[in-house]
N, C-alpha and C positions, 0 to 999 in steps of 0.2 A: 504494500500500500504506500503512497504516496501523500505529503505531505505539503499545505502551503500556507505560509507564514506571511501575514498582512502586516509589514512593520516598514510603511512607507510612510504613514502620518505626521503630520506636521509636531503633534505633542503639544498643540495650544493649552490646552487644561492642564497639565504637567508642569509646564512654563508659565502658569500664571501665579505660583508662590503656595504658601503654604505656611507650618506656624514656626517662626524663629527657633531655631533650635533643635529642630527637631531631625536632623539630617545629619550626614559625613560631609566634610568639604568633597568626595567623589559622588556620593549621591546628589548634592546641590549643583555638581556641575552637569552631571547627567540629566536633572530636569531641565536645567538652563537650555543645553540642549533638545530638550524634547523626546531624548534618546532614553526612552521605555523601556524597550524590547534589552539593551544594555545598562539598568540601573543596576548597580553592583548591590549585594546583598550579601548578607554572612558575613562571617569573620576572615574568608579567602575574598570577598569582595566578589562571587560568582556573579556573574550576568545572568538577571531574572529568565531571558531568551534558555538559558541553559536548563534549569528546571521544565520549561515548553518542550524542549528537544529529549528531556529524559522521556519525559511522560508519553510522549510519541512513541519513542522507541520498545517502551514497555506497554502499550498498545499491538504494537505488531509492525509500528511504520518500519520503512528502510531508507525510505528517501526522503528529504526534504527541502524547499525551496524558499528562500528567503525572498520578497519581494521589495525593493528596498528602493531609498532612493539615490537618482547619480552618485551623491558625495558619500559612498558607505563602505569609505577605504577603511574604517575605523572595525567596522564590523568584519570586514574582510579580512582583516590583519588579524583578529584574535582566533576565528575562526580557521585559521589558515596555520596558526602556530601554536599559540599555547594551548586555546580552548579549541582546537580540532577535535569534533565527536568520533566516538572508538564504536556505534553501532549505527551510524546515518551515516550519509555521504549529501551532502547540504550543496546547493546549485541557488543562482539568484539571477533573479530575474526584475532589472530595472524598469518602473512608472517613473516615469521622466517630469510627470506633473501629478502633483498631489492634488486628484479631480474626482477621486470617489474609489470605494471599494469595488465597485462592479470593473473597472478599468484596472486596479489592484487583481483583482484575478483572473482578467482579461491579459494583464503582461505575461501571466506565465503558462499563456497556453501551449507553448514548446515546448515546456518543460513536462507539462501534462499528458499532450498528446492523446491519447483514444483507450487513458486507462483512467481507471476509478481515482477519486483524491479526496483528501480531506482539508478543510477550509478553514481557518480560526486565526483568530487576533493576534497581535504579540504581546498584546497589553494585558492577557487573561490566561490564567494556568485553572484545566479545565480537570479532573478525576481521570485517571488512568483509564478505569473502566468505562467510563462514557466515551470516551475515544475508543475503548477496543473493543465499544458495543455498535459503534458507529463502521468502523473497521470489518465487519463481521456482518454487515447489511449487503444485500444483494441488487442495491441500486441507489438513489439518490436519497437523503434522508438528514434529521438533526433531530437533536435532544429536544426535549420541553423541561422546564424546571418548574418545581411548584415555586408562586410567587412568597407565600410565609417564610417556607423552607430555606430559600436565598438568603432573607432576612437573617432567620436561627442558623445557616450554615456557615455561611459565608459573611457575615458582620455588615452586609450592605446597610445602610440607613434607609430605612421602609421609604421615604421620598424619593430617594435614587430611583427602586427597584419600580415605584409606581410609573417612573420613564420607560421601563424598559418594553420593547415589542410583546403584543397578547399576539400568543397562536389562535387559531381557530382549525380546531380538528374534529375531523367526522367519526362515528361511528367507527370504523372500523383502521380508528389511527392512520389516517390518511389529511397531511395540511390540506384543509380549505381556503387560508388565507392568512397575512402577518396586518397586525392594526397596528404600526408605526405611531407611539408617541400619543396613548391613548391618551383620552379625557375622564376626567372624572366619572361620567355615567357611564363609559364604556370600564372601566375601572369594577364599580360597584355592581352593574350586569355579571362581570365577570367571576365577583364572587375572589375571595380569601387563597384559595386553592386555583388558581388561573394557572394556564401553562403561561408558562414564560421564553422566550427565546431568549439563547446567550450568546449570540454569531457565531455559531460552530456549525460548518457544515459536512454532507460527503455528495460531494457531487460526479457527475460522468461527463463528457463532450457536450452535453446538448444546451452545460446553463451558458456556454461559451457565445454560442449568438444572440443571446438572452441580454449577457453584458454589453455585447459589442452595440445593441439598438435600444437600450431602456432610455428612456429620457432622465433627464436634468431633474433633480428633486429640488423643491423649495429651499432646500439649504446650498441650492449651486452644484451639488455633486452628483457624478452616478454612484449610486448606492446599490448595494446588493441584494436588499431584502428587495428591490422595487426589481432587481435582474431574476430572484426568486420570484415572485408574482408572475412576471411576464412567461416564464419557463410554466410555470403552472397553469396560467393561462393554454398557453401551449398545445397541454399534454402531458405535461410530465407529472408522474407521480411523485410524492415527497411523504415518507415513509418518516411517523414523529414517533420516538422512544421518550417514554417516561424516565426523567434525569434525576440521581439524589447525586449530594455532597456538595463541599462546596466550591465554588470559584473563586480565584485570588483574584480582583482588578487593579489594574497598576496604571489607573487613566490620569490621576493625580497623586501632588506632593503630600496629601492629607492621607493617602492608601501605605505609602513607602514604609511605616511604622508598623501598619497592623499585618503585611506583607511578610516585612522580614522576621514577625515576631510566628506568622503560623510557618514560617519553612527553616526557622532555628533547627541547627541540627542534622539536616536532608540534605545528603549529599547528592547532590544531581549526576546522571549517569550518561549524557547524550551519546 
């Protein structure tokens, strides 16, 4: 299986600060940066991306593709030497313009090519086993998380989580649709127990024209959930697994603490 890593984002929420004090002078430059996917962590100062590429690995991945942007001599260089993984073999694939994630996995359609792949953030280390229950599907598919369970698992603050996309799935676990950035009534319809999306996906060749023609979202980008819809649209089916445990996000400077406090310890294995 196959693996692709969205770590081309600009890191604006990363970069816009956080509480005095509370950082390494390497971590405060790595948000400065906007550079996530490399905030150092632990007491080796491991790059968060390397926990990502364990949990692949111990999934079942073998390959992995960094989708990065131009200037990512820096990611290059450690991945090339000290932090070379001993069970991937990592390939990257430059977005020359930071314009949406649907274009984010539209660069690495060569790397793809006409086999199955898995899709997820740099900024989110996801359960081993949701990946290698995703891994283990027979066609296109992602997790659903209950929306309390994030809260109790994962330490998200209930207001976050109230942001994040509702699934809408049929009877026989099958996506009917992603409600991007619900509203309160759509919220409260949903009920306590709502699936939740976490951008993880497993796709095959088909979401690849999907990306290449979705249009422009209200926030200026092509987005993925909208290359998902259009794919759905389609024809394609999208196969939802019930998700536990929890997600680390590393989208801002206020996550870095409670981050390196649940992966104290965990020596990442990529």
């Amino acid at each position: 299986m196959k693996a692709v890593l969205l770590a081309r984002g600009l890191g604006r929420r990363m970069q816009a600060g956080g509480e005095p004090g509370a950082l390494t002078a390497a971590q405060h430059a790595a948000a400065a940066a906007g550079a996530k996917g490399m905030m150092p962590l632990g007491a080796e100062g491991r790059p968060f991306l390397d926990h990502i590429l364990s949990a692949l690995a111990d999934a079942g991945c073998r390959e992995a593709c960094l989708v990065v942007a131009p200037d990512h001599d820096a990611v290059r260089a450690y991945y090339s030497g000290p932090g070379r993984p001993s069970r991937l073999r990592l390939s990257y694939a430059v977005q020359m313009v930071a314009d949406g994630t649907a274009r984010a996995v539209l660069a690495s359609r060569d790397f793809a090519g006409s086999d199955p792949f898995l899709v997820l953030n740099a900024d989110n280390l996801y359960p081993a086993a949701v990946l290698q229950a995703l891994v283990a599907l027979d066609g296109p598919g992602l997790p659903a998380f209950e929306r309390t369970a994030l809260v109790r698992d994962s330490g998200f603050p209930a207001d976050r989580v109230a942001g994040f996309a509702l699934l809408d799935v049929d009877a026989s676990g099958h996506l009917r649709g992603i409600i991007e950035k619900p509203s309160p009534q759509q919220l409260a319809a949903a009920g306590r127990h709502a699936a939740v999306s976490m951008n993880v996906w497993r796709f095959d060749h088909r979401i690849f024209p999907a990306c290449a023609t979705t249009g422009l979202s209200p926030r200026g980008e092509y987005e993925l959930p909208d290359a998902v819809s259009q794919a759905l649209a389609s024809g394609t089916p999208f196969r939802v697994l019930p998700a536990q445990g929890p997600v680390l996000d590393l989208s801002r400077q206020a996550d870095i603490p409670l981050v390196a406090a649940r992966l104290a310890g965990r020596e990442p294995r990529p």
